[in-house]
KOLVEXFI-398942 format. One record per residue: residue in one letter; x, y, z of N, C-alpha, C, CB in turn. Coordinates in steps of 0.05 Angstrom, whole numbers, padded with zeros to 5 digits, always signed. Atoms other than C-alpha are relative to their C-alpha. Glycine has a CB too. Layout:
# KOLVEXFI-398942
AXYZXYZXYZXYZ ...
# end
This chain:
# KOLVEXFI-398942
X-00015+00005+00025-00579+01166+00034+00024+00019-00002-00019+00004-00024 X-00025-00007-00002-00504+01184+00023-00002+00018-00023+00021-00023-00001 X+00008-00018+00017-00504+01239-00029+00024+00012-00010-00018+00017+00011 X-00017-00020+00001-00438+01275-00057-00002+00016-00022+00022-00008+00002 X+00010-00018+00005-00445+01338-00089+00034+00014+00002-00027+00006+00018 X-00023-00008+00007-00385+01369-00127-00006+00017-00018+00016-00018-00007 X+00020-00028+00012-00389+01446-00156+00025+00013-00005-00027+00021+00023 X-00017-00021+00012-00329+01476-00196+00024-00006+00004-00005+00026+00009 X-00035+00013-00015-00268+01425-00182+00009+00008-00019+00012-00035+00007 X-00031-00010+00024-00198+01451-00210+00028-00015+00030+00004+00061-00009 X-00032+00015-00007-00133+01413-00199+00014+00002-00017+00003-00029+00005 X-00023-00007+00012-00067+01430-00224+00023+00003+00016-00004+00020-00012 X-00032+00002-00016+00005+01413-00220+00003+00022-00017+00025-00031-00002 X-00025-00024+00021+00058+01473-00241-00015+00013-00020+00028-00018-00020 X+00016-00010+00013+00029+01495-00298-00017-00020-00020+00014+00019-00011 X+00016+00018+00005-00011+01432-00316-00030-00005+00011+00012-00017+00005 X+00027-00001-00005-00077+01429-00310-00016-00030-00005-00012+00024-00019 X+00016+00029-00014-00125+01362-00287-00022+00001-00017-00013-00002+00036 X+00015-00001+00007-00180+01385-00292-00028+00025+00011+00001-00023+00002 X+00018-00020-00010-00232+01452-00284-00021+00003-00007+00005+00019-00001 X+00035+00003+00007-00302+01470-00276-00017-00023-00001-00006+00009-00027 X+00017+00020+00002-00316+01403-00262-00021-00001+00025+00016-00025-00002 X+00023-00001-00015-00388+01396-00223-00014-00024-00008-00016+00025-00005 X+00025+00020+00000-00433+01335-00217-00012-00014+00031+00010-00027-00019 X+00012+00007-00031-00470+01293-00158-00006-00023-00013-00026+00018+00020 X-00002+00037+00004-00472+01215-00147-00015-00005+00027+00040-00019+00001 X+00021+00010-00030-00525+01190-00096-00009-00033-00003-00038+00022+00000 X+00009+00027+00005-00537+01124-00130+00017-00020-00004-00015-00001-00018 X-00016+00020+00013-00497+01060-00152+00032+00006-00012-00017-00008-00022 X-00025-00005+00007-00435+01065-00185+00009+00023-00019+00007-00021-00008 X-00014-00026+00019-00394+01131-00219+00033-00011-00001-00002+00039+00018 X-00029-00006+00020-00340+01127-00267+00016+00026+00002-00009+00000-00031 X-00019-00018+00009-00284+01164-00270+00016-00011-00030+00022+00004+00026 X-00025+00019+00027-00252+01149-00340+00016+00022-00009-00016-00018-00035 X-00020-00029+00003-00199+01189-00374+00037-00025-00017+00008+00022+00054 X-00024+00013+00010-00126+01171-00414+00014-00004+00038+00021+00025-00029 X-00017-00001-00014-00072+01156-00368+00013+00032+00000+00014-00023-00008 X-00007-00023-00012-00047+01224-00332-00023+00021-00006+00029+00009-00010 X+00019-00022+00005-00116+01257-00347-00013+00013+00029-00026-00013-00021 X+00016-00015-00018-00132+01265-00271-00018-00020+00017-00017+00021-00015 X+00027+00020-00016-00178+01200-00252+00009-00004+00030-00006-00036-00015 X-00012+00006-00027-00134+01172-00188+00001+00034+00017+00036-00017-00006 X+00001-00029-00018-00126+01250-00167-00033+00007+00005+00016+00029-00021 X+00042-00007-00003-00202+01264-00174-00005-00016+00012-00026-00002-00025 X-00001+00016-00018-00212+01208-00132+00010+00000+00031+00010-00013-00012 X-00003-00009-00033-00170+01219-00069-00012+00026+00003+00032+00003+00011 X+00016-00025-00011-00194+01297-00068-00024-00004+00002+00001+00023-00013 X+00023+00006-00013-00263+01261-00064+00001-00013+00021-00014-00011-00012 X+00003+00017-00025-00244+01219-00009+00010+00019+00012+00013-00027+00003 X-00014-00019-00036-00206+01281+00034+00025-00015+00003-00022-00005+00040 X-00032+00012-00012-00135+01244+00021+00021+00020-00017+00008-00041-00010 X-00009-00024+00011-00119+01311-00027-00012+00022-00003+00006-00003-00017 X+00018-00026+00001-00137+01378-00032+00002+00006-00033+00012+00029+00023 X+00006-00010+00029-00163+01411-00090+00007+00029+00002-00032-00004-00010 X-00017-00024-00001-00146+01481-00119-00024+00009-00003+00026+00008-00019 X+00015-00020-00007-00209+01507-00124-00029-00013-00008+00009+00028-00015 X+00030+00020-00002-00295+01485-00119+00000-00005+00026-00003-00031-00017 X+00008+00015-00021-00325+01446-00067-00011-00021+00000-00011+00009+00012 X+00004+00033+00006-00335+01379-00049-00026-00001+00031+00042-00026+00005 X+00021+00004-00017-00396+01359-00003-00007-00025+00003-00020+00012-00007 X+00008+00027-00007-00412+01298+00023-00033+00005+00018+00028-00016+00021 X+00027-00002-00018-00486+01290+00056+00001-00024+00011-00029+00005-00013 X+00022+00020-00008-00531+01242+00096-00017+00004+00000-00003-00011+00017 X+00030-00003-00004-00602+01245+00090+00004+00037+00014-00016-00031+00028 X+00001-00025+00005-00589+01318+00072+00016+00019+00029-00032+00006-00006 X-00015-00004-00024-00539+01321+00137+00033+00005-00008-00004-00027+00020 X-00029-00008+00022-00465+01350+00111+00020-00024+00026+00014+00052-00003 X-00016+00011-00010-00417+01292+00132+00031+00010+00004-00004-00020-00011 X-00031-00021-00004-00345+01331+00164+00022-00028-00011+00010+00016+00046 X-00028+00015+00008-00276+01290+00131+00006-00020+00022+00027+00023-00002 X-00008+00026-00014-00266+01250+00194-00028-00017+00000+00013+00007+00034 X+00016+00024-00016-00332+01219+00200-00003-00015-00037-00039+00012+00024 X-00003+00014+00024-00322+01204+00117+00023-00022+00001+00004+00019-00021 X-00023+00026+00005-00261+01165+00128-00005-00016+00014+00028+00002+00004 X+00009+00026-00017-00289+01125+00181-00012-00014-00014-00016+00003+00021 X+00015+00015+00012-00336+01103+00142-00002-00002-00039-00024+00007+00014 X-00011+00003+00023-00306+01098+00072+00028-00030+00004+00011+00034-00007 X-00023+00023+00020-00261+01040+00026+00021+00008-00014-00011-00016-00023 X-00012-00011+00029-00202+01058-00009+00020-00015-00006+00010+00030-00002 X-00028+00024+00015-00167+01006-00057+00007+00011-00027-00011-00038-00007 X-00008-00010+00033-00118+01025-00105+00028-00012+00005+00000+00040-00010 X-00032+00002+00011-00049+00997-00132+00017+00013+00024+00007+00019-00034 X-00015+00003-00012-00012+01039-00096+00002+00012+00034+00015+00008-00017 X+00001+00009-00040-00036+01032-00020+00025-00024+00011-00039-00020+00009 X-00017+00013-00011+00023+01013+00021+00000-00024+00026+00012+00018+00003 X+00004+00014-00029+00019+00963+00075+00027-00013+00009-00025-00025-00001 X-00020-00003-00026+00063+00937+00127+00013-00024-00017-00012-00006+00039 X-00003+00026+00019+00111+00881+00075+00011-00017+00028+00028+00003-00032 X-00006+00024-00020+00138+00843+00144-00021-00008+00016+00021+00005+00018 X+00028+00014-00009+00070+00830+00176-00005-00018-00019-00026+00019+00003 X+00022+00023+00015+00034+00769+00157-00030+00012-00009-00008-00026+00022 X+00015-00004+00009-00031+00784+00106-00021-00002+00031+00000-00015-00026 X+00019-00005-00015-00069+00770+00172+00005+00024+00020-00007-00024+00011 X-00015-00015-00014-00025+00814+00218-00015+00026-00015+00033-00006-00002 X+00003-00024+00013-00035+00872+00162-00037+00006+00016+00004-00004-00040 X+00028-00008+00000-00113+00868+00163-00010-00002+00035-00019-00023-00022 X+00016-00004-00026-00124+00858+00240+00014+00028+00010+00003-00029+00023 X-00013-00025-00021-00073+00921+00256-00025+00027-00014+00048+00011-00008 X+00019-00011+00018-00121+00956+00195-00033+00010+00018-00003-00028-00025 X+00022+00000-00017-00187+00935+00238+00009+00015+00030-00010-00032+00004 X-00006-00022-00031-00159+00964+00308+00007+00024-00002+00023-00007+00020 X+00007-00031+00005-00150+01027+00272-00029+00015-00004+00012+00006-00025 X+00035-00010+00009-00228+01025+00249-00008+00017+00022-00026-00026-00002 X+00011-00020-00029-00257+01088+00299-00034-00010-00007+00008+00046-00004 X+00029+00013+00004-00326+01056+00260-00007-00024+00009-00005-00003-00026 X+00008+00016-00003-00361+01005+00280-00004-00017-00018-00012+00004+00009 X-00012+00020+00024-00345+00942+00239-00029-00025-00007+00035-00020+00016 X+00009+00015+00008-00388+00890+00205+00002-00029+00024+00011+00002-00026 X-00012+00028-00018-00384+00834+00267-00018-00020-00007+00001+00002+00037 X+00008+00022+00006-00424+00783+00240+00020-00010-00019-00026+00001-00009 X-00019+00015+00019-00368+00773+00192+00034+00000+00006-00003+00014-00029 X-00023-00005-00008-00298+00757+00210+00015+00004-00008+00007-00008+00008 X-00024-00008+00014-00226+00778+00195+00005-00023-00027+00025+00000+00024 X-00009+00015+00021-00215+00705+00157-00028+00001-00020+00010-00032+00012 X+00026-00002+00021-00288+00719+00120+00015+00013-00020-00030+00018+00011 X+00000-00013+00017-00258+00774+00092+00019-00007-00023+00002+00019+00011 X-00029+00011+00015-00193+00734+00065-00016-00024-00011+00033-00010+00023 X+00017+00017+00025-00238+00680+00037-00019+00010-00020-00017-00018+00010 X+00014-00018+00032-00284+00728-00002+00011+00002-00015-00007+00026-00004 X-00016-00016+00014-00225+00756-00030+00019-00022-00015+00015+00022+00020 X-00021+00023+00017-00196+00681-00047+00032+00005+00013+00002+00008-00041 X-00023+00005-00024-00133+00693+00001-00001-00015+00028+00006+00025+00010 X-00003+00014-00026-00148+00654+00056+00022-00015+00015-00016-00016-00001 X-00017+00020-00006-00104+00609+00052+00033+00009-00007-00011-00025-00015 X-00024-00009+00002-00037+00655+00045-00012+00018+00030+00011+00016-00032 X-00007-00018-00020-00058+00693+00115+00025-00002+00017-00019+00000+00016 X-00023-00002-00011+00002+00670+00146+00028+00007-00015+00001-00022+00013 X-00024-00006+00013+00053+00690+00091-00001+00034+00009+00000-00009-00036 X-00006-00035-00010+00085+00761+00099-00008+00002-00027+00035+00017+00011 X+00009-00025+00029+00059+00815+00053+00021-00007-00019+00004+00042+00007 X-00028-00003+00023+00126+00822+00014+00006-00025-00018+00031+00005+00019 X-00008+00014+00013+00122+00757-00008-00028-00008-00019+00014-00020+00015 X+00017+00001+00023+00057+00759-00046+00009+00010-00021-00023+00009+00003 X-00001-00011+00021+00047+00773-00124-00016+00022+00005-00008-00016-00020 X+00015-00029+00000+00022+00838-00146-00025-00007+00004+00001+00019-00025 X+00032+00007+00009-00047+00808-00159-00013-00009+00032-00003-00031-00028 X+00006+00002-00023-00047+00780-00087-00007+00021+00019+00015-00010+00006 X-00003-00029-00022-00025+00840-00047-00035+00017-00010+00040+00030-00013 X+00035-00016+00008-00097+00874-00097-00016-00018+00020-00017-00006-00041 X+00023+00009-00019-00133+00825-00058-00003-00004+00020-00008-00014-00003 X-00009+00002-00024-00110+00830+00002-00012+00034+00003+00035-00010+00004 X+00016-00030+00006-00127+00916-00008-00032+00001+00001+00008+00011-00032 X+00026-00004-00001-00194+00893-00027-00019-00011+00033-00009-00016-00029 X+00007+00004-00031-00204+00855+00037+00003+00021+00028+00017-00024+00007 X-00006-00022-00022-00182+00907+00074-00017+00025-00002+00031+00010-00001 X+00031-00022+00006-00234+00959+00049-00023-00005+00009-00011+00002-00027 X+00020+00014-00017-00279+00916+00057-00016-00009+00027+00004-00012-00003 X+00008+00018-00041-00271+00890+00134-00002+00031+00021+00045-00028+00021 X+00007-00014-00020-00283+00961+00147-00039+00013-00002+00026+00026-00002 X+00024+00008+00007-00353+00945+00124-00012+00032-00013-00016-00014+00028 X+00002-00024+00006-00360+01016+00085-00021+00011-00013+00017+00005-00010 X+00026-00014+00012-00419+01055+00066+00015+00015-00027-00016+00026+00025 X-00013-00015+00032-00371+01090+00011+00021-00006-00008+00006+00028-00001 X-00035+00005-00003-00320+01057-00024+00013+00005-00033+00009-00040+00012 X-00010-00011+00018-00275+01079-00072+00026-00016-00013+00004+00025+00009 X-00019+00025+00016-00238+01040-00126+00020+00009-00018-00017-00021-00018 X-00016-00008+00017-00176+01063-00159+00013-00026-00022+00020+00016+00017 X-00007+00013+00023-00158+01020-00223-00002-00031+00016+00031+00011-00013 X+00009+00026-00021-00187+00951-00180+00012-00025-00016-00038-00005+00004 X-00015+00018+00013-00166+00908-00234+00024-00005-00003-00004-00001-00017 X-00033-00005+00002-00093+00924-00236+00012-00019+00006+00011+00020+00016 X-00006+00029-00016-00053+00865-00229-00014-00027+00004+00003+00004+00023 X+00032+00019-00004-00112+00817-00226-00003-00016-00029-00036+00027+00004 X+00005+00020+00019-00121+00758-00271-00037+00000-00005+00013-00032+00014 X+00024+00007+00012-00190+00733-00303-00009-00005+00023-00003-00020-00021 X+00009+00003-00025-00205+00708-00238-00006+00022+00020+00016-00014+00009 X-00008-00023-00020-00189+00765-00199-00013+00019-00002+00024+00011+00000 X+00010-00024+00012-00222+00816-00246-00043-00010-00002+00022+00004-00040 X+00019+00014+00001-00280+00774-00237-00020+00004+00028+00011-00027-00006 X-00006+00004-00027-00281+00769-00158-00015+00042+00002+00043-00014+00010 X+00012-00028-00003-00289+00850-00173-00020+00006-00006+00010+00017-00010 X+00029-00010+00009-00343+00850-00213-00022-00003+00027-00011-00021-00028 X+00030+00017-00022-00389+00803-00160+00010+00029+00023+00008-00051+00019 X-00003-00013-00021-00360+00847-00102-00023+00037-00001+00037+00003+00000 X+00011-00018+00003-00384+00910-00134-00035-00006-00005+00016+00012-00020 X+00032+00006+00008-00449+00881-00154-00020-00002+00029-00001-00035-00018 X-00001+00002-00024-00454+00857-00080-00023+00031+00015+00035-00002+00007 X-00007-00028-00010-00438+00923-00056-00029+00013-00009+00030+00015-00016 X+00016-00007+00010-00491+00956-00098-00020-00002+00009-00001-00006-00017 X+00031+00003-00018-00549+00919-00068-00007+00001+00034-00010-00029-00008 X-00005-00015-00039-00522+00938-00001-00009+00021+00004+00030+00007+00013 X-00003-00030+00011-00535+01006-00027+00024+00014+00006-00021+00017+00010 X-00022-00016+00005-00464+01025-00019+00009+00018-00017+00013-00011-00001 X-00002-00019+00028-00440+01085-00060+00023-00011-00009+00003+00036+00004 X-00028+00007-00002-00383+01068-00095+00009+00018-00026+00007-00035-00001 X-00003-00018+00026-00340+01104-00141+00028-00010-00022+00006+00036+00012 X-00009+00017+00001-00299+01074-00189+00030+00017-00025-00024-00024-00006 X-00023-00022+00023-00229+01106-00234+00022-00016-00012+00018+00028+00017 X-00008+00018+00016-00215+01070-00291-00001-00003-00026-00007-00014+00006 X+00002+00002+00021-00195+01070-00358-00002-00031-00024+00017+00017+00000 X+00004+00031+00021-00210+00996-00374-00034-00005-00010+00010-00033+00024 X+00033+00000+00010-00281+00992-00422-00011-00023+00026-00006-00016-00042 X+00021+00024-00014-00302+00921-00382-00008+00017+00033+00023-00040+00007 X+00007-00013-00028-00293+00962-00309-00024+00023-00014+00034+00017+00020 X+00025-00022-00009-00332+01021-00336-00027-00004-00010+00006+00028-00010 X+00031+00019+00000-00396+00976-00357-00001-00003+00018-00008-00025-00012 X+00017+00006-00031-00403+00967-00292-00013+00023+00019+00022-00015+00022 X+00002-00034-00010-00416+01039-00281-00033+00006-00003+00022+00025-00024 X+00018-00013+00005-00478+01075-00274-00005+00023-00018-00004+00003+00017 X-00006-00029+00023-00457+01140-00300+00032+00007+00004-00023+00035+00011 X-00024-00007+00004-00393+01164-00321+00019+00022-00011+00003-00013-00006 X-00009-00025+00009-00347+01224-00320+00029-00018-00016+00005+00027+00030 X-00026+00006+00007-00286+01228-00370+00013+00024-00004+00002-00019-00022 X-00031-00028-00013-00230+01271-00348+00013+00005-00028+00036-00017+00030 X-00009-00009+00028-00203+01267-00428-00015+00028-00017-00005-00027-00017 X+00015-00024+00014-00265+01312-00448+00010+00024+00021-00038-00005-00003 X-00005-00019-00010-00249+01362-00398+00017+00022+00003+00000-00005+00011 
# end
């Protein structure tokens, strides 16, 4: 069991402050991050994934009480958010197969690259270039790509963003999915419907 274990985080720009003394641990289902806009959720988030550093605490990741090191977390971690860049002159399939030949993990092969673009309701734009999707596309194109790296931990920055009724929908089931996979997942979002879907939930406003 995947376990993270967080003991005295502080982040701060200039003389702005995120957020300090924050400590909790997530071993089960889904965690909230909630919080106003600029309270800290998307930052608290990558310094849990190891894509920022923090100013002071510690962050711990386990396995079955085994401390997982930063490269073997990103192997086997998801991370979709708004503003993940991908390649805009590749074709949506181009993006996600150069994506997979980066995986150093071992991938989900019972399911294929176009599985992952029909889960996600893109299937049928894999041959357009990136740049010419809508915002709401390119999200689901992000989520497929998290996904096809079949992740034991995945991490959701504002998932709905851009995303129609449909779309915001497509997230719920995914996460629900996910869940009974026992995937950890963690989720940072100040929209009420995303954080019902939460198990437990920190908010970066009280802090």
């Amino acid at each position: 069991m995947i376990t993270l274990n967080a003991t005295n985080l502080r982040k701060q720009y200039t003389h702005r402050r995120l957020f300090s003394e924050l400590s909790f641990e997530h071993r089960e289902g889904t965690l909230g991050i909630a919080g106003s806009n600029g309270s800290g959720k998307s930052t608290l988030l990558r310094c849990l994934a190891f894509l920022q550093g923090i100013d002071g605490g510690t962050i711990q990741w386990t396995d079955n009480h085994e401390v997982i090191e930063r490269p073997a977390l990103r192997a086997q971690m998801g991370f979709v958010a708004p503003n993940i860049q991908l390649y805009d002159e590749l074709s949506v399939l181009e993006n996600l197969e150069f994506i997979e030949e980066l995986n150093t993990r071992d991938s989900n092969r019972n399911v294929s690259t176009s599985d992952w673009l029909m889960r996600c309701q893109v299937a049928d734009l894999k041959d357009y270039p990136y740049q010419r999707l809508s915002t709401g596309q390119q999200q689901r194109v992000k989520l497929a790509i998290a996904l096809s790296r079949n992740p034991s931990v995945l991490f959701l920055d504002e998932p709905g963003a851009n995303l129609d009724g449909p779309g915001k929908q497509l997230i719920r089931e995914v996460m629900d999915e996910l869940k009974q996979q026992q995937t950890l997942l963690l989720l940072a979002t100040n929209d009420p419907k995303e954080l019902d879907l939460c198990d437990h939930i920190i908010d970066l406003s009280a802090s």
